[in-house]
N, CA and C atoms as an extended XYZ file, in Angstrom:
270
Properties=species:S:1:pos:R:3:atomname:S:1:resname:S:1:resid:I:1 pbc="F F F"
N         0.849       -1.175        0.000 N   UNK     1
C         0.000        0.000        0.000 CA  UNK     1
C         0.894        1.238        0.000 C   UNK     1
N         0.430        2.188       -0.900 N   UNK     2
C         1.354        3.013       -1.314 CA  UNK     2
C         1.066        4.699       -0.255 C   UNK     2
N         1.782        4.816        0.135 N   UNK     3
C         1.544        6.275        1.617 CA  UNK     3
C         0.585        7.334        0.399 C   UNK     3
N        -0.311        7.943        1.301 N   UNK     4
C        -1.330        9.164        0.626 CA  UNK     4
C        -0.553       10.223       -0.222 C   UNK     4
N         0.401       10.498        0.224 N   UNK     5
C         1.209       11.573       -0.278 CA  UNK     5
C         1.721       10.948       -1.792 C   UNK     5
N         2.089        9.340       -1.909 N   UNK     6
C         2.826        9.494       -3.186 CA  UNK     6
C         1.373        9.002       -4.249 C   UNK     6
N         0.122        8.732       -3.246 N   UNK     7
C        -0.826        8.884       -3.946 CA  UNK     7
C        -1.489       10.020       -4.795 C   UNK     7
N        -1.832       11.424       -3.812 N   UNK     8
C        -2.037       12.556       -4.475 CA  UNK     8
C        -1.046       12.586       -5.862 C   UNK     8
N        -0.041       12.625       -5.306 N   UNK     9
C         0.702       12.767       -6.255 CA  UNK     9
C         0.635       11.915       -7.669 C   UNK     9
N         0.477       10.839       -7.526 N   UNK    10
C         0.578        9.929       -8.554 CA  UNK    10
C        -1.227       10.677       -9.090 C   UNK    10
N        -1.929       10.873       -8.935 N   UNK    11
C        -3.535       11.015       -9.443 CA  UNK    11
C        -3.552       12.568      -10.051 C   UNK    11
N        -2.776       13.504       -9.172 N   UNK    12
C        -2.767       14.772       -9.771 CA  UNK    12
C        -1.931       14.942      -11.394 C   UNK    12
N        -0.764       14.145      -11.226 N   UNK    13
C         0.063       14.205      -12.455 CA  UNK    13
C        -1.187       13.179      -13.207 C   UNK    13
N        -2.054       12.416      -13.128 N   UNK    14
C        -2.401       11.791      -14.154 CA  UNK    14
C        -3.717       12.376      -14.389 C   UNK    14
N        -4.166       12.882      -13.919 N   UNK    15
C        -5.520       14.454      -14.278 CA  UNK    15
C        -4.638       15.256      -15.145 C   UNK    15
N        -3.260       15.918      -14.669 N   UNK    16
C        -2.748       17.149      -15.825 CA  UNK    16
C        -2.399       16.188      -17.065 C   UNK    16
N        -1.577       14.964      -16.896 N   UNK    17
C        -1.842       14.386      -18.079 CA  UNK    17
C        -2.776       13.843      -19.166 C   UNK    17
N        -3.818       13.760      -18.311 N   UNK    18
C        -5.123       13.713      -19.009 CA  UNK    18
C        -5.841       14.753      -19.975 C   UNK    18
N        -6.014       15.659      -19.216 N   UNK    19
C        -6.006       17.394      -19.588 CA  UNK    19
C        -5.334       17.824      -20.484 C   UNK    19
N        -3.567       17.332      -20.846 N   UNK    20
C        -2.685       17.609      -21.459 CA  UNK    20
C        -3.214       16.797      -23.140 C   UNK    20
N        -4.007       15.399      -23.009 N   UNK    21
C        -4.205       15.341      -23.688 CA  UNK    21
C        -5.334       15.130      -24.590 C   UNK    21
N        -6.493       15.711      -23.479 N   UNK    22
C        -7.078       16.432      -24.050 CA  UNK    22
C        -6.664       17.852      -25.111 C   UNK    22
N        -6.060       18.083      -23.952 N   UNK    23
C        -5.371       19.627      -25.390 CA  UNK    23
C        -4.798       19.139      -26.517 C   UNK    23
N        -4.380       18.191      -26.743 N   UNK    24
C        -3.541       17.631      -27.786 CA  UNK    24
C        -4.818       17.087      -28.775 C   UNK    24
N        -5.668       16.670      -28.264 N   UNK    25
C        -6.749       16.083      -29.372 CA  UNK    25
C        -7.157       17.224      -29.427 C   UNK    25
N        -7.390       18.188      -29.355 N   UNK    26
C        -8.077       19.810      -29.461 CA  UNK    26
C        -7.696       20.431      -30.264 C   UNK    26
N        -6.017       20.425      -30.589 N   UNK    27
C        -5.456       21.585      -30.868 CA  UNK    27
C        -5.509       20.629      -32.751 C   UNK    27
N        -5.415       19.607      -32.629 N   UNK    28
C        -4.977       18.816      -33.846 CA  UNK    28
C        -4.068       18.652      -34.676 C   UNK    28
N        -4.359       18.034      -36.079 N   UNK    29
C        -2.859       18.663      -36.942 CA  UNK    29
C        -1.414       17.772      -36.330 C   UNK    29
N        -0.576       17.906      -36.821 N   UNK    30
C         0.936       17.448      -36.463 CA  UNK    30
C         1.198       17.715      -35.256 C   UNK    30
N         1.840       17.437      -34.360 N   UNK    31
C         2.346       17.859      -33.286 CA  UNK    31
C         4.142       17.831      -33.464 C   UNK    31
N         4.780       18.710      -32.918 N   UNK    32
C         6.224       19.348      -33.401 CA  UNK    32
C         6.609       20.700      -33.846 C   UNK    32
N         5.177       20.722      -34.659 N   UNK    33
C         5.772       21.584      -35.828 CA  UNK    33
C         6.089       23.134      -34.893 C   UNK    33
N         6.358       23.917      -35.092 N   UNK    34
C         6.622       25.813      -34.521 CA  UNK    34
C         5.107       26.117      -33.663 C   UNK    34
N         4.068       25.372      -34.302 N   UNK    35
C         2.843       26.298      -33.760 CA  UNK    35
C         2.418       25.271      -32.476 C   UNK    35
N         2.730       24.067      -32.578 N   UNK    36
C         2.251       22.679      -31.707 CA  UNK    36
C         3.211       22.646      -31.024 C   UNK    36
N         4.529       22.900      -30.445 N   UNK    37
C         6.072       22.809      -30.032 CA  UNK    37
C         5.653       22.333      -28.253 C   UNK    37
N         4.511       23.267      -27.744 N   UNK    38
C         4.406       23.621      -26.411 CA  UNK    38
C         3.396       22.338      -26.109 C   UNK    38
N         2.743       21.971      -26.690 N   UNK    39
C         1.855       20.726      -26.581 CA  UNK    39
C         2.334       19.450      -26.507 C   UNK    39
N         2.516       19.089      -24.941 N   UNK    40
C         3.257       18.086      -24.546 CA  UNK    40
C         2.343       17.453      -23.271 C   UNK    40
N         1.793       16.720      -23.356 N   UNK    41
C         0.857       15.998      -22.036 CA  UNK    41
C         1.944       15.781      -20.830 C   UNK    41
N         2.998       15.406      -20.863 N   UNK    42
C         4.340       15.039      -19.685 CA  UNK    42
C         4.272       16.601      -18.824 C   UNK    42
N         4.078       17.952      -19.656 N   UNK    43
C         4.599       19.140      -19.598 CA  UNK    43
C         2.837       19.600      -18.379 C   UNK    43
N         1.701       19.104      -19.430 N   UNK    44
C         0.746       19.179      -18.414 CA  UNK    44
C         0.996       18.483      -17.343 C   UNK    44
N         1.384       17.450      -17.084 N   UNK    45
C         1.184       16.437      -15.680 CA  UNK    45
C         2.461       17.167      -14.825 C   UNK    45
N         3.380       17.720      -15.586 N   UNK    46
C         4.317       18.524      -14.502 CA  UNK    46
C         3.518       19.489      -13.539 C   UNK    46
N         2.567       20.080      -14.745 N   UNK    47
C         1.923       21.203      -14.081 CA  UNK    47
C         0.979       21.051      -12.938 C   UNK    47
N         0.022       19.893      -13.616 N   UNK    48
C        -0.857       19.549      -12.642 CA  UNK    48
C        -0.021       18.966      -11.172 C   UNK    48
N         0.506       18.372      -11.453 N   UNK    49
C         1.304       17.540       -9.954 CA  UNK    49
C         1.568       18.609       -8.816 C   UNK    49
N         2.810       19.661       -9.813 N   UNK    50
C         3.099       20.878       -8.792 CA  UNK    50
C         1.826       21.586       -8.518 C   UNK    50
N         1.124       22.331       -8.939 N   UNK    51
C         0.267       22.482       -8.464 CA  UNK    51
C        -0.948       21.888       -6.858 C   UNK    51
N        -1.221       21.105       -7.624 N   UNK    52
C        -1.844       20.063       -6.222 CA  UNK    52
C        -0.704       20.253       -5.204 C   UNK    52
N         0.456       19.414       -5.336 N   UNK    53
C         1.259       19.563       -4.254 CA  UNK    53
C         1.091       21.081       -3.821 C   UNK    53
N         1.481       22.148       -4.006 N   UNK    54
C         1.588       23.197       -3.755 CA  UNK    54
C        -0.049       23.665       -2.930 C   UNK    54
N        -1.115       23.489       -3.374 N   UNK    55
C        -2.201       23.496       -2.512 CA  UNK    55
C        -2.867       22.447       -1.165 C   UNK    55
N        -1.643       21.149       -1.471 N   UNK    56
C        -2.434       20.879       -0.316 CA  UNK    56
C        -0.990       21.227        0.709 C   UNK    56
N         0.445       21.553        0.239 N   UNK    57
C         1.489       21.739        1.055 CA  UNK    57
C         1.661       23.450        1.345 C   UNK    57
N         0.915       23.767        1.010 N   UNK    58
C         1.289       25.502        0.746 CA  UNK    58
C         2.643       26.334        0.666 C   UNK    58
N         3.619       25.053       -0.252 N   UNK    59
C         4.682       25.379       -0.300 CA  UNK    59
C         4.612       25.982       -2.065 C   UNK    59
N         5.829       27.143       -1.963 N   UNK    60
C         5.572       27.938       -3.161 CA  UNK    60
C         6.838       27.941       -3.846 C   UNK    60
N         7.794       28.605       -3.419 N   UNK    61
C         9.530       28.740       -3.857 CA  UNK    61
C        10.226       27.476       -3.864 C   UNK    61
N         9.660       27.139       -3.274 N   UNK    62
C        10.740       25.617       -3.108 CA  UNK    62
C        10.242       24.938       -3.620 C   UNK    62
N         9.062       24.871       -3.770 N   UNK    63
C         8.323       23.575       -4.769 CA  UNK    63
C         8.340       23.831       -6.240 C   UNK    63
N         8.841       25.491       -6.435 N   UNK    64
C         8.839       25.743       -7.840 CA  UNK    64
C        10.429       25.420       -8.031 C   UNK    64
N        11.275       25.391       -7.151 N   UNK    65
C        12.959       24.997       -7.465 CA  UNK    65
C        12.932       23.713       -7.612 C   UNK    65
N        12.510       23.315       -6.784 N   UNK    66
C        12.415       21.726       -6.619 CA  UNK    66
C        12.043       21.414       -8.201 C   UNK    66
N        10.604       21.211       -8.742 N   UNK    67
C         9.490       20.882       -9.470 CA  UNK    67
C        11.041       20.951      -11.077 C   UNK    67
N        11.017       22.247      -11.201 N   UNK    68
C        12.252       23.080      -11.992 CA  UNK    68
C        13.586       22.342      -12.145 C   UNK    68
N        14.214       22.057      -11.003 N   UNK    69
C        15.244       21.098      -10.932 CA  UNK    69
C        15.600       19.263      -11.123 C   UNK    69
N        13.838       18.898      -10.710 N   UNK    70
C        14.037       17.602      -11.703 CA  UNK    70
C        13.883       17.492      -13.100 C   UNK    70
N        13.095       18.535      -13.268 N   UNK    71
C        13.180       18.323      -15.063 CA  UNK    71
C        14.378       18.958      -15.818 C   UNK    71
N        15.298       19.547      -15.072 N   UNK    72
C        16.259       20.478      -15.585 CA  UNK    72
C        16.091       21.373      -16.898 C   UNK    72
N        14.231       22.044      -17.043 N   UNK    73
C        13.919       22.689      -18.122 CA  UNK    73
C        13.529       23.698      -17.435 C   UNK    73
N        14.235       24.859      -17.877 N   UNK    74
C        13.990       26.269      -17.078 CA  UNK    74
C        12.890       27.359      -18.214 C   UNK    74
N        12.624       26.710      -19.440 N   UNK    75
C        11.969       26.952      -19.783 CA  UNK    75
C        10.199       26.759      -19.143 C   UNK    75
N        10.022       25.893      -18.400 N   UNK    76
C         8.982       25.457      -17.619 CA  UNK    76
C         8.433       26.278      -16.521 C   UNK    76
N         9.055       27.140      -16.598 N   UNK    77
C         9.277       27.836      -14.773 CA  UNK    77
C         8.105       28.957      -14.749 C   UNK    77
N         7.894       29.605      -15.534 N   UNK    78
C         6.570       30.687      -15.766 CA  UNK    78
C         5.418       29.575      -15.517 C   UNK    78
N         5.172       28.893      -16.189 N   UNK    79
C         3.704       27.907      -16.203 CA  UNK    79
C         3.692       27.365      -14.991 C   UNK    79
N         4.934       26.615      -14.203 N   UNK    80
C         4.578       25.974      -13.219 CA  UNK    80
C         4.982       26.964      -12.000 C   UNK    80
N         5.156       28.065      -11.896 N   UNK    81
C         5.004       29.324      -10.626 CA  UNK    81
C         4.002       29.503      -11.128 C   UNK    81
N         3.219       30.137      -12.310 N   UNK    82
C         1.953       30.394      -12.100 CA  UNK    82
C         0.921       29.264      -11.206 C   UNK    82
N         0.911       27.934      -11.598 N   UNK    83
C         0.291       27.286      -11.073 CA  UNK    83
C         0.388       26.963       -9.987 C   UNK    83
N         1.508       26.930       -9.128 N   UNK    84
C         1.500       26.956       -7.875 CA  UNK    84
C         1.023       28.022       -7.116 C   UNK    84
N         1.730       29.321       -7.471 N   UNK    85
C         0.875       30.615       -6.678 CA  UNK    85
C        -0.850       30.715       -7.314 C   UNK    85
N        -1.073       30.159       -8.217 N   UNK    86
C        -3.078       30.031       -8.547 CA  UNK    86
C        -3.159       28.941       -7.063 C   UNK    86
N        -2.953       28.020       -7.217 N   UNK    87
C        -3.373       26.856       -6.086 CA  UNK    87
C        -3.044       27.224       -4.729 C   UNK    87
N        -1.804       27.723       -4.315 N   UNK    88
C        -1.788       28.228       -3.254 CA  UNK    88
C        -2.870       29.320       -2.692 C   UNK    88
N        -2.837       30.049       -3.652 N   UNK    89
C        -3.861       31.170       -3.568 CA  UNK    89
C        -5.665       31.230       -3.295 C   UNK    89
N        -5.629       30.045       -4.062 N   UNK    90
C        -6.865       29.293       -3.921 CA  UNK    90
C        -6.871       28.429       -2.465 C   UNK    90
């Protein structure tokens, strides 16, 4: 039996991945190309995960270094601070 915490976790990343691809059947067409580049379901479930974590931990800076530092994509860092300070905030 797996502890609650790596549960949230495991269910929140698989809602943003879900979501993520929903957007992906939405947006249509090729995916890659210049206009589709940002449409990545992995990129939603980053989001969704930090997020949740961040609302039920009300941790903000550190969960955005943290979150930031396993993916080592600093391109990521606007989308997933927004979503943590929305959830926290909420």
């Amino acid at each position: 039996i797996a502890p609650p915490d790596l549960l949230a976790l495991l269910s929140s990343a698989a809602l943003g991945r879900l979501f993520g691809l929903v957007v992906t059947d939405i947006a249509g067409g090729p995916l890659g190309g210049p206009d589709t580049d940002w449409i990545d379901p992995g990129v939603f479930a980053l989001i969704g995960c930090a997020a949740f974590f961040a609302g039920v931990t009300r941790l903000t800076m550190s969960l955005t270094v943290i979150m930031i530092e396993i993916t080592n994509e600093t391109h990521f860092l606007l989308p997933v601070m927004t979503a943590v300070v929305v959830a926290k905030l909420t």
